[in-house]
C-alpha positions in Angstrom: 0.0 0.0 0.0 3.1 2.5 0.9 4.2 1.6 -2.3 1.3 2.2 -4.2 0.4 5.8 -2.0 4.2 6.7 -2.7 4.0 5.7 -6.8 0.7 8.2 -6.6 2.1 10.9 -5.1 4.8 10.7 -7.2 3.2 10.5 -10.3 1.2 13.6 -9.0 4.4 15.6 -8.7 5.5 15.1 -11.9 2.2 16.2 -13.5 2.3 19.2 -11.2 6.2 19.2 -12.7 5.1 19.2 -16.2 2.6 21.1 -16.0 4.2 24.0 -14.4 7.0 23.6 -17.0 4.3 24.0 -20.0 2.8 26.9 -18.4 6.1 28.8 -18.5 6.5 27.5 -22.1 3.1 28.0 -23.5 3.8 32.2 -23.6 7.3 31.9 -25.0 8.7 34.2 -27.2 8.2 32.5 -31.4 9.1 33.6 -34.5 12.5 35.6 -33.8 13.6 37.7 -36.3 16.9 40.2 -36.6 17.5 43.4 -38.6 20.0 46.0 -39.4 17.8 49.3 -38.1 19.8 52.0 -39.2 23.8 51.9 -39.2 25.0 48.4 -39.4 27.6 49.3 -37.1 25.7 50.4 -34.2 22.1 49.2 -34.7 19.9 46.3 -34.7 16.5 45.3 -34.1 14.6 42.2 -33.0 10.8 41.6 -33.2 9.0 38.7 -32.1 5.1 37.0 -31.4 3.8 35.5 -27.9 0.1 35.3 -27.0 -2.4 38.4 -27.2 -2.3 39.2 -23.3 1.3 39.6 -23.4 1.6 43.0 -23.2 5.6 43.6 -21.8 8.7 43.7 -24.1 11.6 43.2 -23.4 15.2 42.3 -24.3 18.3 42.0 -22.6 22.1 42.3 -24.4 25.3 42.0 -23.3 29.1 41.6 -25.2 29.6 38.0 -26.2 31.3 36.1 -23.5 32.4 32.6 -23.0 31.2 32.1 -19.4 27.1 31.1 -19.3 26.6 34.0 -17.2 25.3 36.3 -19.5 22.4 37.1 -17.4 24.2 38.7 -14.7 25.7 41.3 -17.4 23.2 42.3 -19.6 21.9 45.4 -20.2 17.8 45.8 -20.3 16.4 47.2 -23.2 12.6 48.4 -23.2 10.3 47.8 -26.7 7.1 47.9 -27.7 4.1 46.3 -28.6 0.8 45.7 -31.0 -1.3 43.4 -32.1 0.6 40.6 -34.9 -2.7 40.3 -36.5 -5.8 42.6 -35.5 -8.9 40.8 -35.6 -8.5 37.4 -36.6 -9.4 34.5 -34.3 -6.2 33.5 -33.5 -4.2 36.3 -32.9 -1.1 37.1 -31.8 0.9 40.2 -29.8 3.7 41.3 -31.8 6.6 43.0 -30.0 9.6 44.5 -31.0 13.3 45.8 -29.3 15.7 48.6 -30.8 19.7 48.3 -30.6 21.3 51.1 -31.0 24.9 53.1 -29.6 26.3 49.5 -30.1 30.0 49.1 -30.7 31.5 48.4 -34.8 32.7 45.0 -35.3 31.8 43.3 -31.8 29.8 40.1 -31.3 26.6 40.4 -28.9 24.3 38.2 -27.1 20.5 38.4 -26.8 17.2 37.3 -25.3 13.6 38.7 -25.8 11.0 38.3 -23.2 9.3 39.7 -21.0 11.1 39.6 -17.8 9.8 36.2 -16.7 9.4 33.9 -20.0 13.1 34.3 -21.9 14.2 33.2 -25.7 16.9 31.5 -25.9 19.9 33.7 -26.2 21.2 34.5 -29.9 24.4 36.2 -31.0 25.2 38.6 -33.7 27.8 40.4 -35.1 28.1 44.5 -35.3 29.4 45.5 -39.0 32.8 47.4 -38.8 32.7 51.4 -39.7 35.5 50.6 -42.2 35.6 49.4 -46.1 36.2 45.8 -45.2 35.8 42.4 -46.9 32.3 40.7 -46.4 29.8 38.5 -47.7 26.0 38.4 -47.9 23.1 35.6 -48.6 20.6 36.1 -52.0 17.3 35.0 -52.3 14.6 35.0 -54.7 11.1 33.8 -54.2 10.3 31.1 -51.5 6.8 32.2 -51.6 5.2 28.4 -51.5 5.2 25.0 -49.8 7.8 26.7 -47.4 7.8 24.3 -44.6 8.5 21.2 -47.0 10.7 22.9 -49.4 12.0 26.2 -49.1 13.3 25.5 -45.5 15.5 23.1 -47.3 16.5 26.1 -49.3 17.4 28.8 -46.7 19.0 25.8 -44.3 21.6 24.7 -46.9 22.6 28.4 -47.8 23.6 28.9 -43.7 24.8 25.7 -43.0 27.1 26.6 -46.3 28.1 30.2 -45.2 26.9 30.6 -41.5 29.8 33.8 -41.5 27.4 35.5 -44.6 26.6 38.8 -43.0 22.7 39.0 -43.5 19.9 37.3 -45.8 19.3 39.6 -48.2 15.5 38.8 -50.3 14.1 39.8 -53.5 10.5 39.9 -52.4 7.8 37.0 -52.7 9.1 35.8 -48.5 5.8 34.4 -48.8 2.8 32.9 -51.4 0.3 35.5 -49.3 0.5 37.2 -46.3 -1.8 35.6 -44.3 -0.1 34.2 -40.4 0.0 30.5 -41.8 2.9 31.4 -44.3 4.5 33.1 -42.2 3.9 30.8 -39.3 5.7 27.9 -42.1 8.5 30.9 -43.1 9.7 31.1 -39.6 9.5 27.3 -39.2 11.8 27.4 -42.2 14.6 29.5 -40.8 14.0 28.9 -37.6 16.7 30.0 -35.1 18.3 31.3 -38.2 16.7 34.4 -38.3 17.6 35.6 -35.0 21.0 35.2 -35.7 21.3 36.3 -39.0 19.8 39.7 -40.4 17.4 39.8 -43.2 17.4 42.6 -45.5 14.0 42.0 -47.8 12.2 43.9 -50.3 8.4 43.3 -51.1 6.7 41.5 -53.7 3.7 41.4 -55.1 2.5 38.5 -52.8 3.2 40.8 -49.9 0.2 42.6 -51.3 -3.5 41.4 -51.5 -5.6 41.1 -54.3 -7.9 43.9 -54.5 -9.4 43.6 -57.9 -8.5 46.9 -60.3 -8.3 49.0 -56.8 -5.0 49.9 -55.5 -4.1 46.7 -53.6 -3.0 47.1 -49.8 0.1 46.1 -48.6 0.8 43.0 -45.9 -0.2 43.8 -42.4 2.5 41.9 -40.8 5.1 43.4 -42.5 5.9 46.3 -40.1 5.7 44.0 -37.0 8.5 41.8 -38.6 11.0 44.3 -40.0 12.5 46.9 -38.4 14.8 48.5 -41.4 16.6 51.9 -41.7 14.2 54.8 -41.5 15.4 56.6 -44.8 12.0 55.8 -47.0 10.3 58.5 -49.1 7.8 58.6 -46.8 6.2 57.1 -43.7 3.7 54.8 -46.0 6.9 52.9 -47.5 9.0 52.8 -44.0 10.5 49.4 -43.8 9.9 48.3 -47.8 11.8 51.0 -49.3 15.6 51.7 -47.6 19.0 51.9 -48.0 22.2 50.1 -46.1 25.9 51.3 -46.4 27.6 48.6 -45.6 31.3 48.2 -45.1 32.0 50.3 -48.9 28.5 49.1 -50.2 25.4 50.6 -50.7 22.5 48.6 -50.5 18.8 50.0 -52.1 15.5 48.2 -51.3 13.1 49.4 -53.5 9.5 48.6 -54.2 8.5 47.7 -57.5 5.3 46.6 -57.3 4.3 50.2 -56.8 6.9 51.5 -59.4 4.3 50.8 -61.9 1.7 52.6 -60.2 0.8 56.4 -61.5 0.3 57.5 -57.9 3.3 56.5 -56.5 5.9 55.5 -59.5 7.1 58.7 -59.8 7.7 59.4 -56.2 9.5 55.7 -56.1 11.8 56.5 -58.8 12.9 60.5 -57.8 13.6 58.4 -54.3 15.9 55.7 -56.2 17.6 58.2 -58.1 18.2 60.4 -55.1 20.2 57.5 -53.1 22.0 56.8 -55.9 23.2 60.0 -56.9 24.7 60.5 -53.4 25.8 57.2 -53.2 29.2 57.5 -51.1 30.7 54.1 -51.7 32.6 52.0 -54.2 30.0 49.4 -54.9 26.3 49.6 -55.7 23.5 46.7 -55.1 20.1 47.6 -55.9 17.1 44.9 -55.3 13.2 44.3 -56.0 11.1 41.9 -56.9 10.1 42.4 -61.0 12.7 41.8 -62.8 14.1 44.7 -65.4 14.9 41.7 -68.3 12.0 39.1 -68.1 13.3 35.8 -67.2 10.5 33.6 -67.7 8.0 32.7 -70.6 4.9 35.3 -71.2 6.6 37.8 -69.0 8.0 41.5 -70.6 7.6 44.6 -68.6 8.9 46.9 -71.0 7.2 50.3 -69.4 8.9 49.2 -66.4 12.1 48.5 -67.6 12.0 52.2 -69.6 11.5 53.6 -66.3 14.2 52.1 -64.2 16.8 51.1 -66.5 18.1 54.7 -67.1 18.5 55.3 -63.9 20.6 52.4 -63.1 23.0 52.6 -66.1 22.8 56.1 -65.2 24.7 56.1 -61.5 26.8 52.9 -62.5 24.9 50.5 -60.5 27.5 47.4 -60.0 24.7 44.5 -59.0 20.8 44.5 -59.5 18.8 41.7 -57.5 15.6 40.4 -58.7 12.9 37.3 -58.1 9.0 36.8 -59.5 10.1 34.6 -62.4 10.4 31.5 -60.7 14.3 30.6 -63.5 17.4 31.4 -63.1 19.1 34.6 -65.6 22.3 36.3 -65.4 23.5 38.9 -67.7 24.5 42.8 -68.8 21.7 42.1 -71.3 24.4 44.4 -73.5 23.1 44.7 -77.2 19.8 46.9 -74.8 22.8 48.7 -73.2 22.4 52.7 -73.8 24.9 54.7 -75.7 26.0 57.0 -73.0 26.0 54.1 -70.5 29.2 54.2 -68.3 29.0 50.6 -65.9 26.1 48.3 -67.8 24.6 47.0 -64.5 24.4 42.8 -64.0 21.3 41.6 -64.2 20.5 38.4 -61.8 17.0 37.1 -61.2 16.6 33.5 -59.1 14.6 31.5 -57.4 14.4 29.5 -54.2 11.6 28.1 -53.3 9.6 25.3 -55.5 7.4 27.2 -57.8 8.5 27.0 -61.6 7.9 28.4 -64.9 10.0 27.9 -68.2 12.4 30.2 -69.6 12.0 33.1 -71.4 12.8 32.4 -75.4 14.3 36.2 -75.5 17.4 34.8 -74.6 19.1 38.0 -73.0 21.3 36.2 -70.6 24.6 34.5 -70.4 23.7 31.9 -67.9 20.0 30.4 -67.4 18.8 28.0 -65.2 14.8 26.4 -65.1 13.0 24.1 -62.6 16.0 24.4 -59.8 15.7 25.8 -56.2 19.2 27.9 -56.0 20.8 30.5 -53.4 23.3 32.8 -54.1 27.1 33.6 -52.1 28.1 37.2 -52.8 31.5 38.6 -51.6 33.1 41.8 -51.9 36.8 42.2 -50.7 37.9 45.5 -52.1 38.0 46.2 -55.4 36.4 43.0 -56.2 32.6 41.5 -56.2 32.3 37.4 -56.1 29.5 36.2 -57.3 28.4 32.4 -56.4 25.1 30.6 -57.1 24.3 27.2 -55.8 21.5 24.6 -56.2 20.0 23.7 -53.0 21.8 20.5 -53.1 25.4 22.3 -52.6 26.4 22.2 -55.9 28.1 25.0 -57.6 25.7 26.6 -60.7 27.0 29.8 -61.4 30.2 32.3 -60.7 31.7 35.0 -61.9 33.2 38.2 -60.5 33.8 41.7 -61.3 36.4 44.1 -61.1 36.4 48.1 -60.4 39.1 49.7 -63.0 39.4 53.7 -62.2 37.2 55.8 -65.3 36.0 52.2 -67.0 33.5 50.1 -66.8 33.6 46.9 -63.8 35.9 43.8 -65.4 33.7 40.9 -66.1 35.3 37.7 -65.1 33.3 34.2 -65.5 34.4 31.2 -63.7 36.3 28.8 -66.1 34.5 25.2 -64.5 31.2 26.9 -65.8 31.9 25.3 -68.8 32.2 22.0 -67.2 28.6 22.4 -65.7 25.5 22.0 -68.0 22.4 24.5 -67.9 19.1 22.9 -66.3 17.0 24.3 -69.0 14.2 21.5 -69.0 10.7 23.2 -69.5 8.3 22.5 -66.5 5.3 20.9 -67.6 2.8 23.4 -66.2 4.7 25.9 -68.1 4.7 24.3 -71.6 0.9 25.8 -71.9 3.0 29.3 -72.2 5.0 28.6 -75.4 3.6 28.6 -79.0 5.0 25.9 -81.3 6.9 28.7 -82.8 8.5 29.6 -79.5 9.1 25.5 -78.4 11.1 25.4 -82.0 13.3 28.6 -80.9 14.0 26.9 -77.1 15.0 23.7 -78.2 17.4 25.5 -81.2 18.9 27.4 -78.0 18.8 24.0 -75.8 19.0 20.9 -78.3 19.2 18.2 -75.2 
């Protein structure tokens, strides 16, 4: 009977164990996710969900240090809060923490909370106020079936480059913004994105449909990001931005609206502003619709009048693209204008699993259809590596280029390129885009 009375109460105590333990769970701090706010040097921001009632944020950061006792030497830092998603049945209480006066070049460590349920801690990396070497992560869309297949995407790039500097995406993060793709985008990077920044742009699927009305932009958007505040205006704050980073200068800009008469003019004054007092050696502009269409039934020629000027224009080094769903890299140079002085490269990828079939224009020099890739970038001085993997690991693409004083960047390609064959097959949902005409051109351009 002891024994029995004695098995009871000890099975009691663990319940009472457990469940105490799941109650200091159950309002831990999810979907953790890191940003350069302002000055890479000496800012960062964190944002992050727990439940609705949750109404305290906080975060606590100290100077990496060996010893666990991080704790004991971290500094408190106050945030704030809103509602994740206003209104829907399950929603969430979104909260985010600012980082500034932080030292160039240190490592950190951080936990969000508030004050009684922790994260776990995470560590970044400040960027250095000097031109040094340093490399960055590219995206393009991962927009669908996140969970299953884009996580394999954005895991292989870190696990191949955990030292890359940020994430850097071309729009498209998601297939709609609606909580359960984002709920399967942070399931995909996981602890990832607390310890490595993102630096996105929007797509259109960071918009909803609205018919022939102007269409309104994500509403989770702002509780995720936290990015420079440099925008045009308040409306765009966190979607349109710039980042000077260690001799580069970084431009977010949002297409989608480029194209709108409201707001496409205001866009592209903004663009042409930031370039023209552009203070570093390099140049990396990004958005979502590509300038040179890379996939079948796709040619935004308005667009690409409008914004091509201005990027051949300023000399713009690197331009960043998605919404295709293939693979194109190129100077797209028989388009190139007269008076041009540094043709800008041209890359649009993907790397999630949506595909379409490659565009029979032909512009680029290196094409790549129904293949989930990532991209390695690295500049080191007066010279920009270029990488692109498919999500196996295996090397696609690479070239680099070269700044000469008064002419335009040196374009080297990577000799083994020739030793790698395009993956040029057609999808079959896409075949429905190509005339018999068109199928004739692709398979003269890819006989195999």
């Amino acid at each position: 009977m002891k024994k029995i009375l004695f098995s009871i109460l000890f099975l009691g105590a663990w319940q009472w164990s457990v469940a105490q333990e799941n109650a200091a769970t159950d309002n831990a701090p999810e979907c953790v996710m890191l940003t350069i706010s302002g000055n890479p040097a000496t800012h960062r921001a964190v944002s992050w969900r727990t439940e609705v009632g949750d109404t305290v944020s906080l975060a606590e950061l100290v100077q990496l240090r060996p010893s666990p006792d991080l704790a004991e030497h971290a500094k408190r830092v106050q945030g704030n809060h809103a509602l994740w998603e206003d209104g829907a049945p399950d929603y969430k209480m979104g909260h985010k923490v600012n980082f500034t006066e932080l030292l160039p070049d240190t490592w950190y460590a951080y936990r969000v909370g508030n004050g009684e349920q922790w994260s776990e801690w995470f560590q970044f990396k400040t960027a250095s106020n000097e031109t040094k070497p340093f490399s960055f992560l590219y995206f393009g869309d991962i927009q669908n079936d996140i969970k299953s297949l884009g996580a394999r995407t954005l895991r292989q790039a870190y696990s191949h480059f955990p030292d890359a500097a940020f994430m850097l995406f071309a729009g498209d993060l998601v297939g709609r913004s609606e909580r359960h793709y984002w709920d399967e985008f942070f399931y995909a990077g996981g602890w990832i994105f607390g310890t490595m920044p993102s630096m996105p742009v929007a797509g259109n699927h960071e918009y909803y449909p609205n018919g022939d009305e102007k269409r309104p932009f994500s509403k989770h958007w702002n509780q995720i990001y936290t990015m420079p505040d440099n925008a045009p205006n308040e409306i765009y704050r966190n979607r349109m931005y710039y980042v000077d980073y260690q001799g580069v200068r970084f431009v977010a800009v949002d297409a989608v609206n480029m194209k709108d008469e409201e707001d496409g003019e205001m866009i592209t004054g903004w663009l042409e502003s930031v370039l023209r007092s552009n203070p570093c050696k390099w140049c990396v502009v990004f958005f979502h619709y590509p300038v040179y269409s890379c996939s079948q039934g796709r040619n935004s020629e308005s667009y690409r009048n409008t914004v091509k000027p201005i990027l051949e224009k300023y000399g713009v080094d690197l331009v960043l693209q998605g919404h295709d769903h293939t693979y194109c890299r190129g100077f797209a140079m028989e388009h190139v204008s007269k008076d041009c002085k540094n043709p800008p490269m041209y890359v649009v990828s993907v790397g999630g699993p949506k595909m379409y079939g490659l565009n029979v224009d032909f512009w680029s020099d290196r094409m790549a259809s129904d293949t989930q890739l990532y991209q390695h970038v690295l500049i080191d001085g007066d010279v920009l590596s270029f990488q692109t993997f498919d999500v196996t690991g295996k090397l696609y693409d690479a070239f680099k280029l070269v700044k000469r004083p008064g002419q335009p960047n040196l374009f080297i390609e990577d000799e083994s390129l020739r030793f790698i064959k395009m993956r040029t097959s057609i999808p079959e949902s896409a075949k429905k885009k190509y005339t018999p005409e068109d199928l004739e051109r692709y398979y003269q351009r890819f006989p195999e």
